[in-house]
C-alpha positions in Angstrom: 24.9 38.4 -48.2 25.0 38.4 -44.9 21.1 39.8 -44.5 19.9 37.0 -47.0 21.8 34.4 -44.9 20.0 35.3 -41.6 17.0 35.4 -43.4 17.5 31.6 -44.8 18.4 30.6 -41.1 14.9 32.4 -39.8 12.8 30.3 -42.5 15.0 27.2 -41.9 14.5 27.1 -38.6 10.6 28.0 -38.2 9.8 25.4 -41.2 11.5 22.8 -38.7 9.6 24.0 -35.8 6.2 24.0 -37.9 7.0 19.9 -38.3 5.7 17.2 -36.0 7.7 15.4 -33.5 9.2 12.3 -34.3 6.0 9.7 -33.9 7.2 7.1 -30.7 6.6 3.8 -30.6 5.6 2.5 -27.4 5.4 -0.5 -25.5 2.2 -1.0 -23.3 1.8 -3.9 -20.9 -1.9 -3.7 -19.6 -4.3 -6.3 -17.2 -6.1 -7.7 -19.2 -9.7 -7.0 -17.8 -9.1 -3.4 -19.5 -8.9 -5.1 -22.9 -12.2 -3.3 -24.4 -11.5 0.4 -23.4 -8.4 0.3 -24.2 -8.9 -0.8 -27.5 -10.6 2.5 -28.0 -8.1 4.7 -25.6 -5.4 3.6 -27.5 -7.2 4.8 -30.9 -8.2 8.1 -29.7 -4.4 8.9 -28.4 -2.5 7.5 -31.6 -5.0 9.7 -33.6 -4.6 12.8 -31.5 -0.9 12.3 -31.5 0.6 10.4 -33.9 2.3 7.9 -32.0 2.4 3.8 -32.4 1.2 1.8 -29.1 1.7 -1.9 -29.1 -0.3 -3.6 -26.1 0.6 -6.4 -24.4 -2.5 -8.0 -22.7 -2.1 -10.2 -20.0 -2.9 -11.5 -16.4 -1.3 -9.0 -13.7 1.6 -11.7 -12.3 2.2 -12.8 -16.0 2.9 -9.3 -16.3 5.0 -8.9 -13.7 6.8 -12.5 -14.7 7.9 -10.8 -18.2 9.0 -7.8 -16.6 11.2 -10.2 -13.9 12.5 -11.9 -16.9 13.9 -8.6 -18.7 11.2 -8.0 -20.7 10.7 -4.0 -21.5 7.5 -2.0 -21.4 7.2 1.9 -21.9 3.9 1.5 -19.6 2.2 -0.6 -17.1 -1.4 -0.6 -16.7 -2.4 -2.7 -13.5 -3.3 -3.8 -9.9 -3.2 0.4 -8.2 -1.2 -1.5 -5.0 1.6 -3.0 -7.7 1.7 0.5 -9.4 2.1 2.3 -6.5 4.8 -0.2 -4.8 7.0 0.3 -7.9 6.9 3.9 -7.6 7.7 3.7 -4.5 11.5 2.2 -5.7 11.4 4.9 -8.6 10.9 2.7 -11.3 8.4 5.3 -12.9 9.0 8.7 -14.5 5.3 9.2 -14.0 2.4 7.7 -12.6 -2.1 8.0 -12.8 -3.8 6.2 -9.4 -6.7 5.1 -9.7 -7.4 5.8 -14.0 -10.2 2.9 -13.8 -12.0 0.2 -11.3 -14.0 -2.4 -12.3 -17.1 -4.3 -10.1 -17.3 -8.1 -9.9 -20.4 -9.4 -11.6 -21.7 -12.8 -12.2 -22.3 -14.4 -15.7 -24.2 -16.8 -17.0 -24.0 -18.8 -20.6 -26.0 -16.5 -23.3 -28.9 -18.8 -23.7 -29.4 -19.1 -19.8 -31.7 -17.2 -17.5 -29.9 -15.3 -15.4 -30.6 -14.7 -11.5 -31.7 -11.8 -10.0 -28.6 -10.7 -7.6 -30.0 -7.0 -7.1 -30.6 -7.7 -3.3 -28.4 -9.7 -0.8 -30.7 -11.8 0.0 -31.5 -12.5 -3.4 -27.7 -12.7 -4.4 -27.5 -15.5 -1.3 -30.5 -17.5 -2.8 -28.9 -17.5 -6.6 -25.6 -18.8 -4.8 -27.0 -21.6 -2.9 -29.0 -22.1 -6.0 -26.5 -22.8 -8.3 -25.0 -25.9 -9.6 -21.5 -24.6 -9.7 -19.9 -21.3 -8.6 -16.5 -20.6 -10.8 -14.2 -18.2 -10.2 -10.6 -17.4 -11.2 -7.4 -18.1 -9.3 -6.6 -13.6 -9.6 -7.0 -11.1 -7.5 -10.7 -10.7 -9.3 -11.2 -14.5 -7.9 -9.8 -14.0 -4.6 -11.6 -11.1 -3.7 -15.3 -12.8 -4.6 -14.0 -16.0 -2.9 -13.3 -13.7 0.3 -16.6 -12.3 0.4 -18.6 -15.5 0.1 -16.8 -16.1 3.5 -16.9 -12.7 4.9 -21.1 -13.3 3.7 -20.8 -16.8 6.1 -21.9 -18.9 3.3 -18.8 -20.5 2.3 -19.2 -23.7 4.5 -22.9 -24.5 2.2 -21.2 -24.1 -0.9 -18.0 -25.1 -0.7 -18.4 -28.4 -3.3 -20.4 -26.3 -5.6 -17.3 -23.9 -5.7 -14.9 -24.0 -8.7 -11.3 -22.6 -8.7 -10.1 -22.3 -12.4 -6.2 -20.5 -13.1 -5.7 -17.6 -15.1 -8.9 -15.8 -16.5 -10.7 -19.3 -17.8 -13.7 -19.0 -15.5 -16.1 -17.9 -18.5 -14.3 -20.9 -20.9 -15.3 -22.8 -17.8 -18.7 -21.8 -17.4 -19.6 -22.4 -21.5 -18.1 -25.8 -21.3 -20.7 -26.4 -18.5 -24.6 -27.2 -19.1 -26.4 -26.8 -15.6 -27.1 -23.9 -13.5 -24.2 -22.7 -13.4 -22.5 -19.1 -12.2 -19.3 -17.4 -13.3 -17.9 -14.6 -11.0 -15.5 -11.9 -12.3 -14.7 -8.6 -13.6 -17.8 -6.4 -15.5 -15.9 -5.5 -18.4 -15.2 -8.9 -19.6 -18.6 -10.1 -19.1 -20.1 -7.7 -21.4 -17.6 -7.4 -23.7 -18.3 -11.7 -24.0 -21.6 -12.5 -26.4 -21.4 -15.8 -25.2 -22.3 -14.6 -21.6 -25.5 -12.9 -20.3 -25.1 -10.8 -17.3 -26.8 -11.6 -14.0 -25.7 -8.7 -12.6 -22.8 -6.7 -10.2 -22.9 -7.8 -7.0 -24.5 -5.8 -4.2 -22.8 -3.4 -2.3 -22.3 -5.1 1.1 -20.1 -8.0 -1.4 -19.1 -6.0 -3.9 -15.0 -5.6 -4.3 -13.6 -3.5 -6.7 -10.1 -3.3 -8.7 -8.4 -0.1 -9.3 -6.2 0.2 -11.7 -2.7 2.8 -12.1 -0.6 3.7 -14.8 2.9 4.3 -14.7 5.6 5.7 -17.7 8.8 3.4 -16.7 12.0 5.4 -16.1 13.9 3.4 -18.8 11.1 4.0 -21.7 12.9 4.4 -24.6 10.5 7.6 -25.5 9.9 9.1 -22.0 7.6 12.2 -23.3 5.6 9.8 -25.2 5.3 7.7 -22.7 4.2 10.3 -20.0 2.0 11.4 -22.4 -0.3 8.5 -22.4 -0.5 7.6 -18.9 -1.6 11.4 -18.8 -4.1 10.7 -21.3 -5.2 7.5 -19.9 -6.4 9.7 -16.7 -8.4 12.4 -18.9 -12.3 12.6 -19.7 -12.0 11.1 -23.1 -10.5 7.9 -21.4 -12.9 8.0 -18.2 -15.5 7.6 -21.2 -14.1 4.5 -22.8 -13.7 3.1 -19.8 -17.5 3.7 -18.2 -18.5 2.6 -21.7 -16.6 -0.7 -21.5 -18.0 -1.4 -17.6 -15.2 -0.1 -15.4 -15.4 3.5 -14.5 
């Protein structure tokens, strides 16, 4: 009796070790310039895993205003310097630096003819060409706004220049009719139909964001949770992102 016992116990317990983990369901707060790639990362890691992943898509200090106001994420995808300024008060149980950056390009409306911006000089000409020059109130916005100073332009196109809040620079731009410009992030120029590219801006104003990833200390499924902001940093992910326009 004894012997057939044991043996029930043996099968018992290797059937339960032959089933799958309990699926998670997580919580994902993300920029929302990553939008497009993630849409696809997020697919690839619930299919390889079996876990649920609601994201919550939004500007990086609305993001941080929900999180102020109690609101509770598994995972943060944003800004590298937030990232890494949380984890430096041990709010994460892990963290990815740097799992994506994205260029600044400028946009025009679909029908328009784009600029050629390959060239400084030829980037200068497009911006003094322009009717209007829109650009968000974000980090994205700040940085471009910063290099048409650092470039010493600023001062000729200051009235041309158009400071919209939140990410509505491309509603902006399609509401428009002249020759008109749109600066921001690659990824969510391409992933617009309503938008034609120009192109990135050259290197000598180019400014990139870098995003990080971090699994919150409090997540309410902590091995899930590390488990995607490791996924988020492996080669399937790198794809999805350099496919999107952020690499």
């Amino acid at each position: 009796m004894n012997g057939r016992f044991a043996v029930l116990t043996c099968l018992v317990v290797m059937m339960a070790a032959a089933l799958p983990l309990r699926a998670a369901e997580l919580t994902v707060f993300s920029d929302g310039p990553l939008q497009t790639a993630l849409v696809k990362i997020v697919a690839d890691f619930q299919a390889d895993t079996g876990h649920k992943v609601d994201v919550v898509y939004g500007t990086a200090p609305a993001l941080k205003a929900k999180l102020a106001a109690g609101e509770r994420a598994d995972v943060l995808i944003s800004l590298a310097p937030e990232i890494e300024e949380m984890k430096r008060h041990n709010q994460f149980t892990a963290t990815e630096a740097g799992i994506a950056s994205i260029k600044l390009g400028l946009a025009v409306r679909s029908g328009a003819l784009p600029p050629d911006i390959a060239t400084l000089d030829q980037f200068r000409q497009a911006i003094l060409n322009a009717d209007s020059i829109i650009h968000n109130s974000l980090a994205s916005g700040l940085a471009f706004a910063r290099q048409i100073e650092r470039f010493g332009i600023a001062e000729q196109v200051r009235s041309k220049l158009v400071v919209v809040p939140g990410n509505a620079q491309f509603t902006e731009l399609l509401k428009r009719s002249g020759n008109d410009l749109a600066a921001g992030p690659l990824t969510q120029i391409v992933a617009n139909d309503k938008l034609r590219l120009a192109g990135v801006l050259p290197p000598q104003v180019q400014s990139e964001t870098v995003y990080s990833a971090g699994a919150f200390a409090d997540a309410k499924a902590l091995d899930a949770s590390r488990a995607l902001v490791a996924f988020l940093a492996s080669p399937k992910a790198a794809a999805a992102f350099a496919a999107a326009g952020a690499k």
